[in-house]
N, C-alpha and C positions, 0 to 999 in steps of 0.2 A: 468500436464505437465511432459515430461519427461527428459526437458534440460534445462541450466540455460541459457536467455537470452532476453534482457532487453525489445525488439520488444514482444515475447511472454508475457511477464510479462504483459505487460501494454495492452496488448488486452485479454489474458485471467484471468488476476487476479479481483478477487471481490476486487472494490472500494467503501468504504463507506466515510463518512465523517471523520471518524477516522482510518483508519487506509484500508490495502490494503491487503489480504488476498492470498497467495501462495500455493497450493496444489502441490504436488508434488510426481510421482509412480514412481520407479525405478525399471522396472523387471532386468533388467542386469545390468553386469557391469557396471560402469560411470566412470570416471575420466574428469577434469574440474575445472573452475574457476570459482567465482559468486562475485559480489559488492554489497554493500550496501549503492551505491548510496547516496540521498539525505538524508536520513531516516535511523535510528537505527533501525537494523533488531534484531528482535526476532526468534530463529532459533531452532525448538522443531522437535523432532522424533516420529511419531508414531509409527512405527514397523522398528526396523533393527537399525541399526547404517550406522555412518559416521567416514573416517579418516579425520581429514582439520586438514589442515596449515593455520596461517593467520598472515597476514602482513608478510609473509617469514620468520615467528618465533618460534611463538606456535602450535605446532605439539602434537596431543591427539584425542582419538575417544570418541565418546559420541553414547549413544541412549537413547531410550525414558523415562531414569531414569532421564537424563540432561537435560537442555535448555545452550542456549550461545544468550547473547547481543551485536552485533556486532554493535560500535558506524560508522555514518556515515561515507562514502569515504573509509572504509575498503573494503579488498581482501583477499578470499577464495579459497584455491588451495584445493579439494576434491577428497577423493574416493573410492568411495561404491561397495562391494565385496559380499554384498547379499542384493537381492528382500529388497527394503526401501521403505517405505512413511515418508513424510517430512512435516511438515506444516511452514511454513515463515510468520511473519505477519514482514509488514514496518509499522512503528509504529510513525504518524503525531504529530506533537509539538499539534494540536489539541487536543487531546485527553488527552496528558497530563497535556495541561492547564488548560482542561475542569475539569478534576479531581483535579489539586492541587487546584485549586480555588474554588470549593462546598465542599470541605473535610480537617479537618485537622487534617494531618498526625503526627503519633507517630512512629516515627523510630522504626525497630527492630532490633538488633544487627545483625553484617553482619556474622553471625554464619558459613557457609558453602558457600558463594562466594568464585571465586577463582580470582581474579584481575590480567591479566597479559598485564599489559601494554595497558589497559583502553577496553581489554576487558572481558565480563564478562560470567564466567562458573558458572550455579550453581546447585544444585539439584533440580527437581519438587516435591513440595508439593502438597498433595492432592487436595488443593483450586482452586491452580492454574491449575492443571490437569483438574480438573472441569470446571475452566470456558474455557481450550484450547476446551474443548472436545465437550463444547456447540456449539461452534465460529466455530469449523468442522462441526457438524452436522448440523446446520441451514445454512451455505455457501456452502453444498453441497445437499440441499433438492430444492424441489418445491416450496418452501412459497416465496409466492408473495410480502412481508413485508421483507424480509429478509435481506436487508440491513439495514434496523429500527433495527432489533432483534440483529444482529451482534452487531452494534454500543452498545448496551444495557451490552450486554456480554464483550466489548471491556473495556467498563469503569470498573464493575465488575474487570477482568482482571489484569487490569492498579492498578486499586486502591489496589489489594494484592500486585502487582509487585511492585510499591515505597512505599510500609509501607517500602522495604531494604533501608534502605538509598545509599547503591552505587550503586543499581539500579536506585532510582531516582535521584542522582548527574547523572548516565551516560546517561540517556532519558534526561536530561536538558544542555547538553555538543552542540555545536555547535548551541544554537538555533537562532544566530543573523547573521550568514553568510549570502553571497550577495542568494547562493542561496534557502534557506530558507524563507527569506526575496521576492524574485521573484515569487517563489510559492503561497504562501500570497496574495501580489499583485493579482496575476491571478486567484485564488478563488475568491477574493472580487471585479475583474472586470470582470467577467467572461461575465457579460451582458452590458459591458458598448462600448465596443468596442477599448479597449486600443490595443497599437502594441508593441511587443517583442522592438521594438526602445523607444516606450515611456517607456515599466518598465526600459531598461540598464540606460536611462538618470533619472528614478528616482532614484539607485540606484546610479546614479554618474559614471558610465562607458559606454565606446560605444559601441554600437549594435555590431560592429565586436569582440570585447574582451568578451565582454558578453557572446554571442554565442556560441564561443569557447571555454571560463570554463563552460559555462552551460553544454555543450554536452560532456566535459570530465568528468568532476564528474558524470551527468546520462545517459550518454550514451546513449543520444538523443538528438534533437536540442529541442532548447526552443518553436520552431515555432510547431513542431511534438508532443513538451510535452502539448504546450496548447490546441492543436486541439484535443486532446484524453479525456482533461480535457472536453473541450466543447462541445463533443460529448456526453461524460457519461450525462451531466447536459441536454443535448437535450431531453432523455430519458426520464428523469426525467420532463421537459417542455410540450411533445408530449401526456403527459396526461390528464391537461389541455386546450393543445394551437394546432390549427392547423401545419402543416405542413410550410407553409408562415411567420406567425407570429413567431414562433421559430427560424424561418433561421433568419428573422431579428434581433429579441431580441440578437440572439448570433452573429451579426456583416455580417455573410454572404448575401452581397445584389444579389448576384447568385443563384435563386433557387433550380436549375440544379446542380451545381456543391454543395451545401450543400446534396443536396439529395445521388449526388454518396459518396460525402466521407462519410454519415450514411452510405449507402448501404455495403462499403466497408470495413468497421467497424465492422458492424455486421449482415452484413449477407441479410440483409430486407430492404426495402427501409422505410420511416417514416411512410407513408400512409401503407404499409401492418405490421409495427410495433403499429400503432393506433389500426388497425383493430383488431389485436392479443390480446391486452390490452381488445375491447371492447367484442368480444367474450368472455374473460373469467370472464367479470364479468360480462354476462349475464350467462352463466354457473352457477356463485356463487348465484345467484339472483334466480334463476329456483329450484335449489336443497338445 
C-alpha cells in the first residue's frame, strides 16, 4: 500500500487471528494522517524513516532502529521525505491474551522505553527484529498456510514484546470498551446470524449511537466492519463447504447477492475461488 486509509487497510491487509498485518512502499514523498483505530498499533520501519506527530504533541523521527506503540484511538500526522517501507501490525487483545495466559511473564526493566503520554517509543532488539522480519517474509510469500505461520511468529513476538512491562500495561489499556467488546461479539457470532441491532442492545446502546461511535473510532460502519470479517471467514469455510451452504452458515439467505459481495471483495466469485484452492492442491499432490 502506498496510502494510509482505512477502506484499503481492511481489504488489503493480511488478517489472521491475531493480529492484521500492514505493508506499506513509499517511493515518494507522503505527508498524511493514519489512526489506530480499534487496536494498538505496532508501527516498525524497514528501510527509511518517518517524521510523525501524534496526538498534536510528540513530534520525533524514527527508522528501523525504533518501533512506536500506538495505544488505541490515537492520530498520526506523518512525513516521509525518502523511498520508506513500513510494516504496521494492529495488534488483537487475542493474541495477547493468548500469550499472557500459557506464559508467565518476568518483567524486564523498561531500560530504553521512552513513555510520552501513553505512547510508547522504543529500540528494536535483535529478537524482536527477528520475529518482525519472519511476520514480513511469510505475509509477503506464496505459502498457502501462511496465516497459521504468522499467527506462530505473532505469539513469538508478542511474548518478547510484554516481558517490558509498559509494553504490556499499554497492549492491555482499553481492553473492555463498547468497541472491543463488539468486535468479540462478531468473532464469536460470526455464524450465528446476530445483527449490528442485536450486539448495540447487548452492549446497552441503540443501533443508532452505536453506529455512530463505532464508525468514529474505525472509520467504518459496524455493518461494513462485519461483512469484511465475514467474508475473510467465508474463505476460510469455502474450503470445506460449498458455495450455498457458506452463504447460509454466514446468515446471507441471497445467494446471488453473497456471491457479488465475495466477488467484490476479492476479486473471484466462490465457485472460481474453490476451483483455485482445488487446482492447487492437485498441483501439491502430482509433484
Amino acid at each position: 500500500m502506498n496510502k494510509f486509509d482505512r477502506r484499503t487497510e481492511l481489504i488489503h491487509g493480511l488478517e489472521t487471528n491475531y493480529l492484521r498485518v500492514l505493508y506499506y512502499d513509499f517511493n515518494d514523498k507522503y505527508k498524511g494522517e493514519y489512526k489506530s483505530y480499534e487496536s494498538s498499533r505496532l508501527c516498525t520501519i524497514i528501510d527509511g524513516e518517518k517524521k510523525v506527530k501524534i496526538n498534536n504533541d510528540n513530534v520525533f523521527t524514527y527508522n528501523d532502529k525504533e518501533f512506536i506503540i500506538l495505544p488505541p484511538n490515537s492520530t498520526v500526522n506523518l512525513e516521509i521525505n525518502t523511498p520508506t517501507k513500513a510494516l504496521v501490525f494492529e495488534i488483537y487483545n487475542s493474541l495477547i491474551d493468548s500469550v499472557t495466559k500459557k506464559v508467565c511473564m518476568e518483567f524486564e526493566n523498561d531500560l530504553n522505553c521512552d513513555i510520552k503520554k501513553h505512547i510508547l517509543y522504543e529500540k528494536v532488539n535483535p529478537i524482536i527484529h527477528n520475529s518482525i522480519q519472519r511476520i514480513l517474509n511469510t505475509a509477503l510469500s506464496n505459502e498457502k498456510n501462511k496465516e497459521f505461520l504468522v499467527d506462530l511468529y505473532a505469539q513469538e513476538m508478542a511474548y518478547n514484546l510484554i516481558k517490558i512491562k509498559s509494553v504490556h500495561d499499554m497492549l492491555n489499556i482499553n481492553s473492555n470498551n463498547f468497541i472491543h467488546l463488539s468486535i468479540k461479539i462478531m468473532h464469536e457470532n460470526i455464524s450465528e446470524g446476530i445483527t449490528i441491532s442485536e450486539i448495540a442492545y447487548a452492549l446497552n446502546m441503540s443501533p443508532a449511537n452505536f453506529s455512530a461511535k463505532f464508525k468514529k473510532v474505525i472509520g467504518v460502519s459496524p455493518n461494513e466492519y462485519f461483512k469484511n470479517l465475514k467474508l475473510l471467514e467465508a474463505k476460510k469455510m469455502l474450503k470445506v463447504k460449498n458455495v450455498t451452504e457458506v452463504a447460509y452458515d454466514l446468515g446471507y439467505d441471497n445467494i446471488s447477492y453473497f456471491i457479488g459481495l465475495f466477488k467484490d471483495r476479492f476479486g473471484i466469485t466462490p465457485k472460481q475461488y474453490i476451483l483455485n484452492e482445488s487446482n492447487e492442491k492437485y498441483i501439491k499432490r502430482k509433484f
